[in-house]
Each structure stands twice: as C-alpha cells, then as structure tokens.
C-alpha positions as MATLAB code, in Angstrom:
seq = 'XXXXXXXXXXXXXXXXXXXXXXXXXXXXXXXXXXXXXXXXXXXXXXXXXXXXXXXXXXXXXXXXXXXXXXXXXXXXXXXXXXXXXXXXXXXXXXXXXXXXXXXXXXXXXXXXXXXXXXXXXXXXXXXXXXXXXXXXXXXXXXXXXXXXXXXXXXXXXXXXXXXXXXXXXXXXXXXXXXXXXXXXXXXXXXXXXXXXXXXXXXXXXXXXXXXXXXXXXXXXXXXXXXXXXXXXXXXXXXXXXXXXXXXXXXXXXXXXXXXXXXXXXXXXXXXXXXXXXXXXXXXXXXXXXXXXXXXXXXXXXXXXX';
ca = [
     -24.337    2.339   50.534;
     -25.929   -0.630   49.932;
     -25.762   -3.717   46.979;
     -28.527   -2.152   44.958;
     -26.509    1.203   45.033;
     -23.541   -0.262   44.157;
     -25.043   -2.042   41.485;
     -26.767    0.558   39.822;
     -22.964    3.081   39.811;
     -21.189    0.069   38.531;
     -23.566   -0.149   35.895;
     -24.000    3.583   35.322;
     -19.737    3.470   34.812;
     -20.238    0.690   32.626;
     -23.079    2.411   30.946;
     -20.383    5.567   30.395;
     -17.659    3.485   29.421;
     -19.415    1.356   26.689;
     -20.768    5.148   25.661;
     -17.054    6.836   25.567;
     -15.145    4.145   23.955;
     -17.660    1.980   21.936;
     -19.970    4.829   20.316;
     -19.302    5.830   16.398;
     -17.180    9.271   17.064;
     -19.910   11.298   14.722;
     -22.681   10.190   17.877;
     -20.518   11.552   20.375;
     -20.330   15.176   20.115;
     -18.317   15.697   23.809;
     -15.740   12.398   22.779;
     -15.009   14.886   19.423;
     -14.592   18.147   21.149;
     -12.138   16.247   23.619;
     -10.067   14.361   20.466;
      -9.683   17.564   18.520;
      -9.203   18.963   21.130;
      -6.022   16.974   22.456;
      -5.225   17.133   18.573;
      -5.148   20.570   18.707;
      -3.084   21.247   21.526;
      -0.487   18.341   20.264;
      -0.074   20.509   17.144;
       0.410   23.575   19.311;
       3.287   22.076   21.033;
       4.713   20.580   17.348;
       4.665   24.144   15.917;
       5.546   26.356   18.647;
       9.449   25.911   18.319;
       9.291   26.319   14.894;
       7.995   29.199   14.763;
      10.045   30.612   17.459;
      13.147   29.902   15.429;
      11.578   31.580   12.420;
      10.715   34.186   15.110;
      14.839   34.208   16.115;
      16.078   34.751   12.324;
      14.295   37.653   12.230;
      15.450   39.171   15.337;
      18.133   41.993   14.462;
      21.312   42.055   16.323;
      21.394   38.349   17.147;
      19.120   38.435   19.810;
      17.872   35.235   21.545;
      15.652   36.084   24.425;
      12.614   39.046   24.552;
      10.371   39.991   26.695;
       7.838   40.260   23.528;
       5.667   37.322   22.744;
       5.145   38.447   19.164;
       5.989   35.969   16.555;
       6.681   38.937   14.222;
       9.261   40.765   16.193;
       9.497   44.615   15.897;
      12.270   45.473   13.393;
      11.898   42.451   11.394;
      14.863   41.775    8.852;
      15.693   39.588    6.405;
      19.505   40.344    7.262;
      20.199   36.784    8.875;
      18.858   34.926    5.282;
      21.295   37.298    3.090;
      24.055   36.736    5.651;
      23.556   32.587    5.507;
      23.082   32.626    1.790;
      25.483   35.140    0.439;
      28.027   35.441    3.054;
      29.208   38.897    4.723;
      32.120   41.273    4.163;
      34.121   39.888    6.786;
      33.356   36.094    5.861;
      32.384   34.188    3.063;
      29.351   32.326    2.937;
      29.405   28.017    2.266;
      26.049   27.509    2.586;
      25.268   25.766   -0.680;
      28.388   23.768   -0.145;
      27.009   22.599    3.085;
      24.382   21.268    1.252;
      25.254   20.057   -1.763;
      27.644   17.848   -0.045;
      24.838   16.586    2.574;
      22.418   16.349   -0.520;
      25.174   13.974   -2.549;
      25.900   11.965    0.631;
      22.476   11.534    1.631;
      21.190   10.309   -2.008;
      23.286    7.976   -2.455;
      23.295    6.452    1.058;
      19.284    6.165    0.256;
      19.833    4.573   -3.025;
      22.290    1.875   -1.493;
      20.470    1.543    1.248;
      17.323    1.022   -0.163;
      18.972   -0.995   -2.984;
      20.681   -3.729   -0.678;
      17.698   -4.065    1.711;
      14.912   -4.449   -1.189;
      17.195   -7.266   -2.744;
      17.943   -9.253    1.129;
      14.391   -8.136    2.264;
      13.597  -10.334   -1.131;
      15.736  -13.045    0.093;
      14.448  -12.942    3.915;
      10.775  -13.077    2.998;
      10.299  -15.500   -0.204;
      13.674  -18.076    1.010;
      13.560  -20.869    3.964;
      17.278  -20.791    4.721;
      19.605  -21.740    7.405;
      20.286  -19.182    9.895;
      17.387  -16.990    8.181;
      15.820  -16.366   11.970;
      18.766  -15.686   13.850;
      19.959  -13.360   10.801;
      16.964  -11.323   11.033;
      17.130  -10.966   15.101;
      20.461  -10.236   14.751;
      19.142   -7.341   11.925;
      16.694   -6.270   14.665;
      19.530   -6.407   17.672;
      21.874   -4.369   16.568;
      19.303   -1.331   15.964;
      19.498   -1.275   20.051;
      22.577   -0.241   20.278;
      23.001    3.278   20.714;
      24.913    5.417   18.183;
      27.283    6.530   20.570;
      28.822    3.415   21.613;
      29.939    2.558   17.662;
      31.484    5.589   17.144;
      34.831    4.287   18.354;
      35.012    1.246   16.484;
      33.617    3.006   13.423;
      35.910    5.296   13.350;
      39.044    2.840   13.515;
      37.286    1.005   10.993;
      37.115    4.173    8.493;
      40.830    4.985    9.712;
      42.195    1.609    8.208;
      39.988    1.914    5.355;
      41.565    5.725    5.013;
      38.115    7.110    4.864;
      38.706    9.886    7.030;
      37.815   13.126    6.007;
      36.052   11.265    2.921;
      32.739   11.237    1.755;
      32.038    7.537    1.070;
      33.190    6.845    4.722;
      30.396    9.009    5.912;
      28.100    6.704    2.550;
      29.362    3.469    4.200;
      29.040    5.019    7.829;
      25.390    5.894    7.178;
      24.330    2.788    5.434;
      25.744    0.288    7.894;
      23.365    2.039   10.407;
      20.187    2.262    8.046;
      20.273   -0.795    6.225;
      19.048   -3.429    9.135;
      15.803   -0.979   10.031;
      14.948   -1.027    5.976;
      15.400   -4.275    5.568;
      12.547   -5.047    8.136;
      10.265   -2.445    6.882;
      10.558   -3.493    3.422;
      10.433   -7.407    4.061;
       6.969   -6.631    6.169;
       5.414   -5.328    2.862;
       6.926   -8.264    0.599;
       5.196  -10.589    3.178;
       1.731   -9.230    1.938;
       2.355   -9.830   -1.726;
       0.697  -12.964   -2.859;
       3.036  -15.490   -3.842;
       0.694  -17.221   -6.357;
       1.620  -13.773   -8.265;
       5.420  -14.817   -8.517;
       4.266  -18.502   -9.004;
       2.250  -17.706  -12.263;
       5.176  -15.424  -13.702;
       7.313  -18.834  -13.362;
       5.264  -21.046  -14.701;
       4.734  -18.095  -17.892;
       8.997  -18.683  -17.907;
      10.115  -15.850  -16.318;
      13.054  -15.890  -13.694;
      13.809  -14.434  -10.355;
      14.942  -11.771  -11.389;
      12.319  -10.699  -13.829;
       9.785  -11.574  -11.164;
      11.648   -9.530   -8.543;
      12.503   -6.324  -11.016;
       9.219   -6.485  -13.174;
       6.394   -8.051  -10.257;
       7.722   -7.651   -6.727;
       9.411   -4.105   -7.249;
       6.731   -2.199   -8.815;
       4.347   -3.421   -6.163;
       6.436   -2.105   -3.256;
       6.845    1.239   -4.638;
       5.240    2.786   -1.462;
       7.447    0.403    1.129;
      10.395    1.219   -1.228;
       9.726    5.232   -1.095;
       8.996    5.354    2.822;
      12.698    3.356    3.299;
      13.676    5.867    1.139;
      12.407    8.553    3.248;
      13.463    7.302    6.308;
      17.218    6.495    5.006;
      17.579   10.048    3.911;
      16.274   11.953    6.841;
      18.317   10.326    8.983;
      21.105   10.859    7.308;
      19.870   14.584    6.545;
      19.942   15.498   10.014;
      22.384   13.543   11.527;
      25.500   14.991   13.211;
      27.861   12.821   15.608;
      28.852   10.755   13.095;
      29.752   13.742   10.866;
      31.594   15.156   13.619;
      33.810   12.306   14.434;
      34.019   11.455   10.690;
      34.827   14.624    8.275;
      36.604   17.430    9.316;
      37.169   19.612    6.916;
      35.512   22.597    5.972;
      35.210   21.871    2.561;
      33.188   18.682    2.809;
      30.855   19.516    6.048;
      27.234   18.555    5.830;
      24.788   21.231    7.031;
      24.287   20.031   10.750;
      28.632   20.707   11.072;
      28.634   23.585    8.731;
      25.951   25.680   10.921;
      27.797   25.023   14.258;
      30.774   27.434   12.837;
      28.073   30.168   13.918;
      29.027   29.511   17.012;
      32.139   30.774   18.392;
      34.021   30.099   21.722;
      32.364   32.873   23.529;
      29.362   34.309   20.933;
      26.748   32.794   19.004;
      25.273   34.047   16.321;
      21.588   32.930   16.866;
      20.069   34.875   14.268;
      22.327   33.192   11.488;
      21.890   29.679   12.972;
      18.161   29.700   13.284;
      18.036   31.479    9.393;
      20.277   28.335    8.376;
      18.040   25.924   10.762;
      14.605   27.037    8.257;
      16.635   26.796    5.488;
      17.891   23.963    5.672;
      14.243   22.337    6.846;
      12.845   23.732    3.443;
      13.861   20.588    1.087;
      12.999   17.838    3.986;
       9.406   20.183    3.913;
       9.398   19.048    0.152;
      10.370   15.676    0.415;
       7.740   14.823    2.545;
       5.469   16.620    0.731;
       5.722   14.772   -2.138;
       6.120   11.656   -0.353;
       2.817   12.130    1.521;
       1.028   10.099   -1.223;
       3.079    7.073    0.004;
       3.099    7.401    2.993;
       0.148    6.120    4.873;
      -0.073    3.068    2.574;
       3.703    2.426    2.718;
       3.623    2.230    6.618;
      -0.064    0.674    7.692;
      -0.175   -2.035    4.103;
       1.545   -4.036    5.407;
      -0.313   -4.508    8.917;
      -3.943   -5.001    7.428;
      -3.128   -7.498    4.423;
      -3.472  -11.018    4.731;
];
C-alpha cells in the first residue's frame, strides 16, 4: 500500500468519524436508527423482569418456571392480589401494616434528612470556615463504605440507645446513611444561586434566616424534591438494615414483611411477586409526580454559572 493510499483511508476514517460524531443527529438518518435503536433494546432489558413478575402473580398454583413465553399465562388469576391484600383462611393478611409502617418510617427519614442537609448544605456553600474542606471530604468518604461493614457497629449503637425493635432506630439508622449524599446534592444547587440575591435581601434588613426560608429555599425546590426522592427510595426499598434492626412482626417494613412468603422448604412465588407490584405501585407515583423536578433538580446545577 503505498503513502498516497494510506493517506487517502486515514482521511476517509477521519472523513467518517467527523460524519458519525460531529453531524446534527436530524442529518444522520443511520446515527438515529443506531441510538434508538440501542435505546430500544436498553428499555427491553429494563422492562423484561417486570413484566415477568407481573407474569409470576398471575401464575396459579405458585408456579415459577414455564415452558410458555406468554406474558399472559393461561389460567390467569387474580388469586395471588386477594391473598396479599386480604389474607387467606389459614393466615391473616399484614399487608397494609407492612406498609404503613415503611410509609411512616420512610417520610419522616426524608423530612429529617432533607431538613438537616438543606440547613448544613446552607452552611457548607455560603460560610468560609475552618475545617469546611475536610468536613465535606469526610461527607463524601464515608458514602464508600459499604453498608455491610456498619451494620455491626450500628447495631451496638441502637442496642445502647435501646432502639431495637423500634422505629426511630430504623429513622436515625436511615438518616445517618442518607444525610452526607443530600447534603452534596443540595449544596451543588445552592452554589448556582447568585449571592448578590441574598446580598440585596440584607441590605433591604432581612436576616439569615429570612433569606434562607423566604430566598434560598423556594429556589431549591427542585434540588430539595430530588433529595427528597432519593432519601425515600432508599429507604423504601431497603432491607439489611431492617433485618438486623426490627424484628417483630408487628413493625416490619414491606421488604421483611414479604420474605415471610417464604418458608424453610416452599416459597410462595405467586404471593411474593403480587406483593413485589404492589408494593412498586406508590414509588410508580412518586416518581411520577416528581418527574417535573427531576431533570432540572439533577442537571441545574451542572450548567449554571
């Protein structure tokens, strides 16, 4: 091959690449077949098990595995949902204890959460302090340590406290873990609200506090509702904690309350998949009526100057 060959590929590639990459997306009719495309088939994989549970909790019988690929399955029955929700006539059915007591928890770990991390995200962005860097990699640190290795300590903690088998030692438990990751999110939107906007409200003869309840807050609604968010699905689906902290029946969250389907040697995988879509109906709604908030609340604060 010789230089002039060379040349002309390398510049044909270049030629492609500058095409592929560079070109508007509504001139390239092959680069948006292969996006929506890989979009499509993304989705595919995100629905897939989702629909295979729904496809479970209709299954008579308790069956897990078919040979049928249907998502409908022959027989179809609504027997697992009435069974979850209203119990059977050899056991009674705490499914709306299960949760109403992960609802209560979970609200009111979100409002603390979100409570103490807009006031020290306040603090952290708008203060020059001692220690204020190291404080806030310290914030970041201890979100790398894996949930598993606290569960020891946290659960002396709790003992001394005598929050075992208590409520607000699963509150505390969940807002310890939540609070460091919210504080960051929310102090990244503060840091794009002009300060000449506080600095005015001063001068007019308000205080920090009026500026921080009446300016600051009302601006961060979306950072403030996507905290929120966050704070409550993790504590919405979250189970190892709850396992090593409550245990009683009487005050499990869903995620303990649906393992008492399973038994030491059967499962009953048509009730646990009917509580699994159940259960995923008011995190559906959540986000559903979060969705308004939440492209702004997590891409502001990257684009502002």
């Amino acid at each position: 091959m010789t230089a002039t060959s060379k040349t002309t590929n390398t510049n044909s590639l270049y030629r492609f690449y500058r095409w592929f990459f560079f070109r508007a997306r509504g001139d390239s009719p092959f680069k948006t077949i292969l996006i929506h495309g890989a979009l499509i088939t993304a989705c595919i994989f995100a629905v897939y098990p989702v629909l295979r549970v729904i496809t479970i909790s209709l299954r008579p019988n308790d069956t897990l595995l078919t040979t049928s690929l249907a998502l409908i399955p022959e027989n179809a029955t609504l027997n697992n949902y009435q069974d979850v929700l209203f119990g059977t006539e050899n056991r009674t059915s705490d499914f709306f204890l299960w949760v109403w007591n992960s609802l209560s928890i979970v609200i009111v770990t979100s409002t603390l959460s979100v409570t103490l991390a807009a006031i020290s995200a306040y603090a952290f962005s708008r203060f020059r302090f001692p220690g204020r860097t190291p404080a806030m990699v310290f914030l970041l640190t201890t979100q790398m340590i894996p949930a598993g290795m606290l569960l020891l300590p946290l659960f002396i903690m709790l003992a001394k406290l005598q929050m075992i088998n208590s409520a607000m030692g699963l509150v505390i438990a969940y807002s310890v873990s939540s609070v460091p990751l919210t504080i960051w999110t929310i102090k990244g939107y503060y840091d794009t609200i002009p300060v000449d906007l506080e600095e005015a409200a001063l001068i007019d003869g308000a205080n920090r506090v009026t500026v921080f309840t009446k300016i600051i807050l009302p601006l961060s609604t979306p950072a403030l509702a996507i905290a929120f968010l966050f704070s409550f699905m993790g504590g919405w689906s979250e189970y190892l904690v709850a396992r090593v902290v409550l245990q009683k029946n009487e005050i499990y969250t869903w995620p303990l309350g649906i393992f008492t389907f399973a038994q030491q040697f059967t499962v009953s995988w048509g009730k646990f998949a009917a509580a699994s879509v159940l259960i995923a109906i008011p995190a559906m709604i959540l986000f559903l009526y979060a969705s308004k908030w939440l492209i702004s609340g997590l891409t502001l604060g990257s684009v502002k100057g």
